[in-house]
C-alpha positions as CSV (number, residue, x, y, z in Angstrom):
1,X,2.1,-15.9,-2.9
2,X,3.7,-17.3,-5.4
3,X,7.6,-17.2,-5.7
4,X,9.4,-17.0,-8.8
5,X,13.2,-17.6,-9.0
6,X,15.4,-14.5,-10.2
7,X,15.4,-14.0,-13.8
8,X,16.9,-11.2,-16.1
9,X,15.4,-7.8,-17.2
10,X,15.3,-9.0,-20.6
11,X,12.6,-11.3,-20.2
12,X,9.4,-10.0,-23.1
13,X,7.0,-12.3,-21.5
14,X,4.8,-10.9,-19.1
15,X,2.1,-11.5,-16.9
16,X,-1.1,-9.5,-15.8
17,X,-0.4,-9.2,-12.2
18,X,-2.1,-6.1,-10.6
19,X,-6.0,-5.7,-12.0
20,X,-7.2,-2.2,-13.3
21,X,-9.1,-1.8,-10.0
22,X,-5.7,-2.3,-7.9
23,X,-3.7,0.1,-10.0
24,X,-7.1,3.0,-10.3
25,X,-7.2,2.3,-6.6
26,X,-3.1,3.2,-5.4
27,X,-3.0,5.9,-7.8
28,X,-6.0,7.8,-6.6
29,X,-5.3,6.7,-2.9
30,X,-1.7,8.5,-3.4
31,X,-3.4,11.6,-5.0
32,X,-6.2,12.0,-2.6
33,X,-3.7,11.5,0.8
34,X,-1.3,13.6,-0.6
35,X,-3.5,16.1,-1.5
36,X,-5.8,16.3,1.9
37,X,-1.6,16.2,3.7
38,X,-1.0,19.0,1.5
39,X,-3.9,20.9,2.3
40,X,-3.7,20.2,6.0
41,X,-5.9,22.5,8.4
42,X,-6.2,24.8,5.9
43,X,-8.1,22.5,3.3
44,X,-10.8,22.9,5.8
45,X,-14.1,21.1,3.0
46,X,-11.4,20.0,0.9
47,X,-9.3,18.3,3.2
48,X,-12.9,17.0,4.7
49,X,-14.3,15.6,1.1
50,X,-10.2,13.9,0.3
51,X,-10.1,12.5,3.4
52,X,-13.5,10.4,3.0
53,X,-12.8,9.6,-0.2
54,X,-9.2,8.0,1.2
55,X,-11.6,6.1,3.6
56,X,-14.1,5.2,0.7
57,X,-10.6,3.7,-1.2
58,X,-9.8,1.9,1.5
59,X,-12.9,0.6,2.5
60,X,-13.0,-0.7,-1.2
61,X,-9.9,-2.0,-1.3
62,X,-11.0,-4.2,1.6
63,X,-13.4,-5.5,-0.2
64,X,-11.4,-6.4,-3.0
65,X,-8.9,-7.9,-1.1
66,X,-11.9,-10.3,-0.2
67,X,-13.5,-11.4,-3.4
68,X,-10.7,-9.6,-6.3
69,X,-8.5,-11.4,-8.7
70,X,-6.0,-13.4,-7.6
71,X,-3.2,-11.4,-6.5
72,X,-5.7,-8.4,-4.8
73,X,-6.9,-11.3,-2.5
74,X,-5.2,-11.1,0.8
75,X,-5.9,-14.8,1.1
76,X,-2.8,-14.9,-1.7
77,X,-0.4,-12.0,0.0
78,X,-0.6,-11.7,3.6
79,X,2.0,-14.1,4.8
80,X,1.7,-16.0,8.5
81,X,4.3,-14.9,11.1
82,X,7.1,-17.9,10.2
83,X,7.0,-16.9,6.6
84,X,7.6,-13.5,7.1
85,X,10.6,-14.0,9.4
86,X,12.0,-16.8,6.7
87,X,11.3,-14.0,4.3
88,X,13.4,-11.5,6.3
89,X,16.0,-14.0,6.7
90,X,16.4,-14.9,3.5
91,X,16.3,-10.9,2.4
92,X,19.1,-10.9,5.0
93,X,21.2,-13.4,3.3
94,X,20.4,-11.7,0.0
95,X,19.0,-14.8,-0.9
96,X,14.8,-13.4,-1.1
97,X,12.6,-15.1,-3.9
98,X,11.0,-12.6,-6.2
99,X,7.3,-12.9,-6.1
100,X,5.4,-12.1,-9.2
101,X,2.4,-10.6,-6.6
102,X,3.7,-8.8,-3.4
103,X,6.4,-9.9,-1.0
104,X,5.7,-10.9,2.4
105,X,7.0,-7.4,3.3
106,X,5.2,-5.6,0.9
107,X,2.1,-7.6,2.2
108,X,2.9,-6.7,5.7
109,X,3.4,-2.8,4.6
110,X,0.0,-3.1,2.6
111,X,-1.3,-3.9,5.7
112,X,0.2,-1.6,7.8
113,X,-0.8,1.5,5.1
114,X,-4.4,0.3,5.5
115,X,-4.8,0.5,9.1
116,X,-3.1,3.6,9.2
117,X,-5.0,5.2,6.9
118,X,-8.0,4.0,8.9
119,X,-6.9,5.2,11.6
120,X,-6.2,8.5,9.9
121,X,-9.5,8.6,8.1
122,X,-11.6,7.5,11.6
123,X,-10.1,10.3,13.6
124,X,-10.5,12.8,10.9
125,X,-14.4,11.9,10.9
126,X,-14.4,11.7,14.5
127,X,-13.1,15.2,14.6
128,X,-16.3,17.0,13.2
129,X,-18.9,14.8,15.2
130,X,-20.4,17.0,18.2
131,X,-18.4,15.0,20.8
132,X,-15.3,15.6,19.6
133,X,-15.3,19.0,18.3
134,X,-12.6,21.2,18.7
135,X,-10.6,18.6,20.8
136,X,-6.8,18.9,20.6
137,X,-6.0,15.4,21.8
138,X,-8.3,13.7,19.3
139,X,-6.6,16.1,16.7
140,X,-3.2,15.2,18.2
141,X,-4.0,11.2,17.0
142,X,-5.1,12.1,13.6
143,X,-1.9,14.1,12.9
144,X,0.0,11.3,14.6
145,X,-1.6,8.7,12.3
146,X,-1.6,11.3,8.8
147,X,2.3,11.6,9.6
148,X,2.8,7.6,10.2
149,X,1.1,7.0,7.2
150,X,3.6,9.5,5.5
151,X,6.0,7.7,6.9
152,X,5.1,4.1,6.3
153,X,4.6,5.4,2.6
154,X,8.4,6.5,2.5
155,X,9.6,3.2,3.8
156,X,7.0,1.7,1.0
157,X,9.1,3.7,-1.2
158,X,12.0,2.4,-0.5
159,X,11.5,-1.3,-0.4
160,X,9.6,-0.4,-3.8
161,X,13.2,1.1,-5.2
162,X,15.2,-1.4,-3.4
163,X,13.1,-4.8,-4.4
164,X,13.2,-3.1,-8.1
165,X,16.7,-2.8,-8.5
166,X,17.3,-6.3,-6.0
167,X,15.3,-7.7,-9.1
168,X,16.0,-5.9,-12.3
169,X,12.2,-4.9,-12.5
170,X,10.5,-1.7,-12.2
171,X,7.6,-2.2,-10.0
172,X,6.4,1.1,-10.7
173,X,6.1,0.7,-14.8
174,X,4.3,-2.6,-12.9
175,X,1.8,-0.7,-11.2
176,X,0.8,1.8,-14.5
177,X,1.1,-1.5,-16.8
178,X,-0.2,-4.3,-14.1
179,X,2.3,-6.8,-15.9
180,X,5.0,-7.8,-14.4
181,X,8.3,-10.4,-16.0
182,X,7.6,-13.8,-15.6
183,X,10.8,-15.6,-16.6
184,X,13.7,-15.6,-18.8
């Protein structure tokens, strides 16, 4: 992680930040979850076939996160306990450093969406195996985990918006473009 102090929007100079694989991966990974939560019980095959291909993302995004460019390594992202509570603190006192990767609470929610998802994913599969056909409480914990992932992606939605405007940068133009401001 690498901070960068607070500069202005009108900064030209930018930076490749988030790889073509990073950016192919979130969008698809928002279509395909949305689209199997859309289709619900009801998607029956198609709910089947989005949900493995959620779990084929992710299990490709953990891969990048091991040998990717810089800022898709977790090695650069995930913070240690002390600096995410310094992180928070700071974010507090409205005093956060803008990171040109992700923020320690971005990292933390990148994190938390991945083990969710595998979670969701996992259950799902487990669901049309022999031993847990037709069995409510298994399907009970994949709806739990589908609508915490929902959830987590809200709150990812909102730090998104509130870190954008906290910085006078769109993070979402970021993640179409992979660049990102640099400096004044």
């Amino acid at each position: 992680m690498k901070p960068v102090s607070t500069v202005s929007a009108s900064s030209a100079e930018t930076v490749r930040v988030w790889d073509p694989l990073v950016r192919i991966f979130h969008w698809s990974l928002v279509l395909v979850f949305f689209g199997a939560y859309a289709l619900g019980d009801d998607g029956d095959w198609w709910h089947q076939a989005l949900g493995y291909t959620a779990l084929g993302l992710v299990a490709f995004r953990l891969a990048w996160g091991l040998v990717g460019t810089q800022y898709a390594r977790f090695s650069s992202f995930v913070p240690t306990p002390r600096k995410m509570i310094s992180y928070l603190k700071d974010l507090v006192a409205r005093r956060e450093a803008r990171h040109l990767g992700h923020n320690p609470a971005g990292a933390v929610m990148i994190v938390a969406l991945l083990l969710m998802l595998i979670g969701t994913g996992t259950t799902g599969w487990l669901l049309t195996s022999d031993a847990f056909w037709g069995s409510e409480a298994l399907e009970e914990v994949h709806e739990g985990f589908a609508n915490g992932t929902l959830f987590l992606v809200g709150l990812h939605i909102v730090g998104v918006i509130f870190s954008s405007l906290r910085h006078r940068e769109n993070l979402v133009r970021a993640m179409v473009t992979g660049r990102k401001r640099v400096k004044d």
